[in-house]
C-alpha positions as CSV (number, residue, x, y, z in Angstrom):
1,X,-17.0,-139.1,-92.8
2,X,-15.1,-141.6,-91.5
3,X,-11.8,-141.2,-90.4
4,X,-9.6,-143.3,-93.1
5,X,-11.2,-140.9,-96.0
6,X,-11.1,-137.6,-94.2
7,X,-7.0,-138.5,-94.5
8,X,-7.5,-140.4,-97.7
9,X,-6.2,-137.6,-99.8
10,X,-2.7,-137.3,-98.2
11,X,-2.5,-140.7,-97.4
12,X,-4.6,-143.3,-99.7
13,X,-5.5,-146.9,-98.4
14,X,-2.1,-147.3,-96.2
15,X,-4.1,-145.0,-93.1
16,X,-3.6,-146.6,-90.1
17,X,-5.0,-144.0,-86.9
18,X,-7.8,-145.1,-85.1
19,X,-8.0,-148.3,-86.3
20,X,-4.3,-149.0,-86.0
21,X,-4.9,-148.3,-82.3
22,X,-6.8,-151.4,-82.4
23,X,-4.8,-153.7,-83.9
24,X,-1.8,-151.9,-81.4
25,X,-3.4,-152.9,-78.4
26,X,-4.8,-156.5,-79.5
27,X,-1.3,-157.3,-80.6
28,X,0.9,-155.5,-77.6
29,X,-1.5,-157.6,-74.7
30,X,-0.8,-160.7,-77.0
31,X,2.3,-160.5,-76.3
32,X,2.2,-159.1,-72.6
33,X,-0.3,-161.4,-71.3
34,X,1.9,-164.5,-73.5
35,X,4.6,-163.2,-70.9
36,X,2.7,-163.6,-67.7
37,X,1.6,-166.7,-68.2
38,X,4.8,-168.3,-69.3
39,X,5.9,-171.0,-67.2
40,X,9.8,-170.4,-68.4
41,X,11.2,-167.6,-66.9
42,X,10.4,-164.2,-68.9
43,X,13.9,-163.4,-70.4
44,X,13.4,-167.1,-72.4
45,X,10.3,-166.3,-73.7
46,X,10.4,-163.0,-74.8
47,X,13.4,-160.7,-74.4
48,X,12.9,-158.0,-71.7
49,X,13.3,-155.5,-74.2
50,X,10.8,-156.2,-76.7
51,X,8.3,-157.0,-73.4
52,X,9.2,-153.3,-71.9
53,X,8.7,-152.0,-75.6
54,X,5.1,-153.6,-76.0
55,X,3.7,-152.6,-72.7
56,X,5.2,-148.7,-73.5
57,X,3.3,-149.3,-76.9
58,X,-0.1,-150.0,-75.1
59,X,0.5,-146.6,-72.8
60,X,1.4,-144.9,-75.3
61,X,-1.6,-145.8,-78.3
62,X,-4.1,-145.5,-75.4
63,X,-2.9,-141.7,-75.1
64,X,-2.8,-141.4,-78.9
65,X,-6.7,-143.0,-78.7
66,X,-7.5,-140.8,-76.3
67,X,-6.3,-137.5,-78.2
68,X,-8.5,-138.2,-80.9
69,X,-11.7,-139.0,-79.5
70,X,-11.4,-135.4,-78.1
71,X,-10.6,-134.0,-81.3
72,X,-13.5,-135.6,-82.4
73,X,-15.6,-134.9,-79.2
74,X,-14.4,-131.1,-79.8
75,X,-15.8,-131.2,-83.5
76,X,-12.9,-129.7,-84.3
77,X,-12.3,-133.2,-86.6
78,X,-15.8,-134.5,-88.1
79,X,-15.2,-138.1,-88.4
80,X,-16.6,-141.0,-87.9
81,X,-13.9,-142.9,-85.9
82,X,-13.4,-146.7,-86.6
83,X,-14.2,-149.4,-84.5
84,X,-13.0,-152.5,-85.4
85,X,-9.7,-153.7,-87.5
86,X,-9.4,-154.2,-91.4
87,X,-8.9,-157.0,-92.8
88,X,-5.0,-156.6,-93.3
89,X,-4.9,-155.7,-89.6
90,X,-6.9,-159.5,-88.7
91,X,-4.5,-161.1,-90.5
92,X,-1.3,-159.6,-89.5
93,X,-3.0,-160.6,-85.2
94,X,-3.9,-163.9,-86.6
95,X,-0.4,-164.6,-88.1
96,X,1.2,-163.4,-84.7
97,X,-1.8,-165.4,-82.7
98,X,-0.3,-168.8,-84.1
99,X,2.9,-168.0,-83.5
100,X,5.1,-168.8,-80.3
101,X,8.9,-168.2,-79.0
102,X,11.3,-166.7,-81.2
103,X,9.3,-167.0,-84.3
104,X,6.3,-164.7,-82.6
105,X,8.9,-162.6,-81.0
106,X,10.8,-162.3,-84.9
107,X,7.0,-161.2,-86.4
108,X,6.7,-159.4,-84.1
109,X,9.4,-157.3,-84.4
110,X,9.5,-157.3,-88.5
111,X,5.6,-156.2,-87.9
112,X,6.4,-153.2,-84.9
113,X,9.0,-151.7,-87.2
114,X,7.0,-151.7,-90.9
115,X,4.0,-150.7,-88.8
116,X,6.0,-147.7,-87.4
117,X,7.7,-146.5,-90.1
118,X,4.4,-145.8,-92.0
119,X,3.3,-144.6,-89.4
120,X,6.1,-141.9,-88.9
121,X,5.4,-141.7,-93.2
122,X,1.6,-141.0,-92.2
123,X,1.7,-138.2,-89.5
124,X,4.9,-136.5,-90.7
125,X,3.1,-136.2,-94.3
126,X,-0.3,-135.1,-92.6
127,X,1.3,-133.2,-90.4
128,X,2.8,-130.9,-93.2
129,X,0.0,-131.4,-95.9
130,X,-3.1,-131.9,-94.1
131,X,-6.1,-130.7,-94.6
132,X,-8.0,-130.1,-91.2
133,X,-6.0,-128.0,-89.0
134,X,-6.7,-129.4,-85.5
135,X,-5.9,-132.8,-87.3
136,X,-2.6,-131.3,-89.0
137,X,-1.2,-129.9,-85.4
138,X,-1.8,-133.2,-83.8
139,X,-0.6,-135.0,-86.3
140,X,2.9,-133.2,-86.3
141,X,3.0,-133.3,-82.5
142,X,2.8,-136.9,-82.4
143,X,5.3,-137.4,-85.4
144,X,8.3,-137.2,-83.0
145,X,6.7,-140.0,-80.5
146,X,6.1,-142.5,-83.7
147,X,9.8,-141.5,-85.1
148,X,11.2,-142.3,-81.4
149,X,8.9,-145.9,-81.8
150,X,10.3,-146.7,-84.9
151,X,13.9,-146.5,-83.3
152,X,12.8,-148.3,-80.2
153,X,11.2,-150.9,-82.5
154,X,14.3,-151.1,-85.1
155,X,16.6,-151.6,-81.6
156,X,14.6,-154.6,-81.0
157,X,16.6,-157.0,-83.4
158,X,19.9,-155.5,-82.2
Protein backbone atom coordinates (compact mmCIF):
# COMPACT_ATOMS: atom_id res chain seq x y z
CA UNK A 1 0.00 0.00 0.00
CA UNK A 2 1.31 3.05 -0.79
CA UNK A 3 1.82 5.67 1.52
CA UNK A 4 -0.88 8.49 0.25
CA UNK A 5 -3.80 5.62 0.78
CA UNK A 6 -2.58 4.07 3.94
CA UNK A 7 -3.40 8.03 5.24
CA UNK A 8 -6.13 8.48 2.68
CA UNK A 9 -8.87 7.95 5.24
CA UNK A 10 -7.96 10.82 7.61
CA UNK A 11 -6.58 12.80 5.07
CA UNK A 12 -8.10 12.32 1.32
CA UNK A 13 -6.15 13.53 -1.84
CA UNK A 14 -4.48 16.75 0.09
CA UNK A 15 -1.48 13.95 1.63
CA UNK A 16 1.61 15.42 1.23
CA UNK A 17 4.54 13.02 3.38
CA UNK A 18 6.90 11.36 1.45
CA UNK A 19 6.28 12.82 -1.61
CA UNK A 20 6.07 16.31 -0.23
CA UNK A 21 9.65 15.75 0.86
CA UNK A 22 10.41 15.76 -2.71
CA UNK A 23 8.97 18.55 -3.90
CA UNK A 24 10.58 20.25 -0.33
CA UNK A 25 13.93 19.62 -1.31
CA UNK A 26 13.69 20.30 -5.32
CA UNK A 27 12.12 23.61 -4.39
CA UNK A 28 14.39 24.68 -1.10
CA UNK A 29 18.00 23.99 -3.43
CA UNK A 30 16.08 26.08 -6.19
CA UNK A 31 16.24 28.66 -4.31
CA UNK A 32 19.66 27.99 -2.34
CA UNK A 33 21.69 27.21 -5.25
CA UNK A 34 19.70 30.52 -7.24
CA UNK A 35 21.54 32.32 -4.13
CA UNK A 36 25.07 31.13 -4.76
CA UNK A 37 25.23 31.75 -8.07
CA UNK A 38 23.96 35.27 -8.01
CA UNK A 39 26.22 37.81 -9.18
CA UNK A 40 24.29 40.68 -6.99
CA UNK A 41 25.07 40.43 -3.64
CA UNK A 42 22.70 37.84 -1.68
CA UNK A 43 20.54 40.24 0.50
CA UNK A 44 19.31 41.73 -3.27
CA UNK A 45 18.38 38.59 -4.54
CA UNK A 46 16.78 36.86 -1.96
CA UNK A 47 16.33 38.25 1.59
CA UNK A 48 18.56 36.52 4.13
CA UNK A 49 15.64 35.37 5.90
CA UNK A 50 13.81 33.43 3.52
CA UNK A 51 17.53 32.03 2.28
CA UNK A 52 18.27 30.86 6.14
CA UNK A 53 14.57 29.55 6.22
CA UNK A 54 14.94 27.38 2.94
CA UNK A 55 18.24 25.83 3.84
CA UNK A 56 16.58 24.99 7.64
CA UNK A 57 13.78 23.43 5.42
CA UNK A 58 16.11 21.07 3.52
CA UNK A 59 17.79 19.94 7.11
CA UNK A 60 14.88 19.60 8.41
CA UNK A 61 12.65 17.38 5.49
CA UNK A 62 15.76 15.31 5.17
CA UNK A 63 15.27 14.29 8.95
CA UNK A 64 11.51 14.02 8.46
CA UNK A 65 12.67 11.55 5.21
CA UNK A 66 14.70 9.91 7.11
CA UNK A 67 12.19 9.04 10.02
CA UNK A 68 9.99 7.43 7.73
CA UNK A 69 12.06 5.14 5.79
CA UNK A 70 12.82 3.55 9.27
CA UNK A 71 9.33 3.31 10.12
CA UNK A 72 8.98 1.69 7.06
CA UNK A 73 12.34 -0.31 7.32
CA UNK A 74 10.92 -1.28 10.92
CA UNK A 75 7.60 -2.63 9.32
CA UNK A 76 6.06 -1.00 11.83
CA UNK A 77 4.31 1.23 8.74
CA UNK A 78 3.63 -1.17 5.54
CA UNK A 79 3.87 1.22 2.72
CA UNK A 80 5.03 1.66 -0.24
CA UNK A 81 6.79 5.06 -0.01
CA UNK A 82 6.66 7.46 -3.07
CA UNK A 83 9.21 8.30 -5.30
CA UNK A 84 8.64 10.92 -7.47
CA UNK A 85 6.24 14.20 -7.27
CA UNK A 86 2.56 14.47 -8.34
CA UNK A 87 1.47 16.32 -10.71
CA UNK A 88 0.37 19.40 -8.58
CA UNK A 89 3.74 19.23 -6.93
CA UNK A 90 5.60 19.58 -10.95
CA UNK A 91 3.65 22.42 -11.41
CA UNK A 92 3.85 24.31 -8.32
CA UNK A 93 8.46 23.66 -9.08
CA UNK A 94 7.80 24.56 -12.58
CA UNK A 95 5.83 27.84 -11.69
CA UNK A 96 8.79 28.71 -9.16
CA UNK A 97 11.46 27.34 -11.86
CA UNK A 98 10.41 30.34 -14.25
CA UNK A 99 10.36 32.69 -11.86
CA UNK A 100 13.22 35.13 -10.66
CA UNK A 101 13.77 38.12 -8.00
CA UNK A 102 10.96 39.21 -6.01
CA UNK A 103 8.40 37.53 -7.95
CA UNK A 104 10.11 33.84 -7.14
CA UNK A 105 10.94 35.09 -3.76
CA UNK A 106 6.75 36.31 -3.38
CA UNK A 107 5.80 32.45 -4.75
CA UNK A 108 7.81 31.31 -2.89
CA UNK A 109 6.72 32.48 0.13
CA UNK A 110 2.74 32.30 -0.73
CA UNK A 111 3.72 28.42 -1.65
CA UNK A 112 6.03 27.68 1.97
CA UNK A 113 3.18 29.00 4.06
CA UNK A 114 -0.18 27.08 2.21
CA UNK A 115 2.31 24.13 1.91
CA UNK A 116 2.85 24.36 5.77
CA UNK A 117 -0.29 24.98 7.07
CA UNK A 118 -1.75 21.69 5.52
CA UNK A 119 0.82 20.28 6.53
CA UNK A 120 0.41 21.23 10.31
CA UNK A 121 -3.72 20.33 9.14
CA UNK A 122 -2.20 16.78 8.01
CA UNK A 123 0.01 15.48 11.05
CA UNK A 124 -1.96 17.27 13.76
CA UNK A 125 -5.23 15.34 12.37
CA UNK A 126 -3.21 11.99 11.87
CA UNK A 127 -1.59 12.42 14.78
CA UNK A 128 -5.01 12.37 16.87
CA UNK A 129 -7.09 10.10 14.37
CA UNK A 130 -4.71 7.88 12.77
CA UNK A 131 -4.92 4.59 12.18
CA UNK A 132 -1.34 2.92 12.41
CA UNK A 133 0.16 3.61 15.68
CA UNK A 134 3.81 3.95 15.00
CA UNK A 135 2.53 6.39 12.17
CA UNK A 136 0.10 8.22 14.65
CA UNK A 137 3.13 8.85 17.40
CA UNK A 138 5.34 10.27 14.67
CA UNK A 139 3.00 12.07 13.20
CA UNK A 140 2.09 14.07 16.52
CA UNK A 141 5.80 14.36 17.32
CA UNK A 142 6.45 16.18 14.19
CA UNK A 143 3.27 18.33 14.42
CA UNK A 144 5.01 20.96 16.64
CA UNK A 145 8.20 21.20 14.02
CA UNK A 146 5.55 21.83 10.98
CA UNK A 147 3.49 24.33 13.36
CA UNK A 148 6.92 26.17 14.19
CA UNK A 149 7.46 26.07 9.99
CA UNK A 150 4.36 27.61 9.32
CA UNK A 151 5.29 30.59 11.65
CA UNK A 152 8.80 30.81 10.28
CA UNK A 153 7.28 30.73 6.82
CA UNK A 154 4.22 33.29 7.70
CA UNK A 155 7.28 35.71 9.18
CA UNK A 156 8.71 35.59 5.85
CA UNK A 157 6.38 38.44 4.34
CA UNK A 158 6.83 40.54 7.47
Amino acid sequence: MQLRKSLSRVDGPRLRIGVGNILVRQRHHRLVTSSREATRPLIVVVARQTLKFAQQMITDHQKTTEDIKKLVASGKVQVMLPTEMISTQTAMLDKLKALNGTDFTAQYHSDQVSAHKDAVDLFTRYGKKGDNAALKDWAAKTSPALQHHRRMAEDLNE
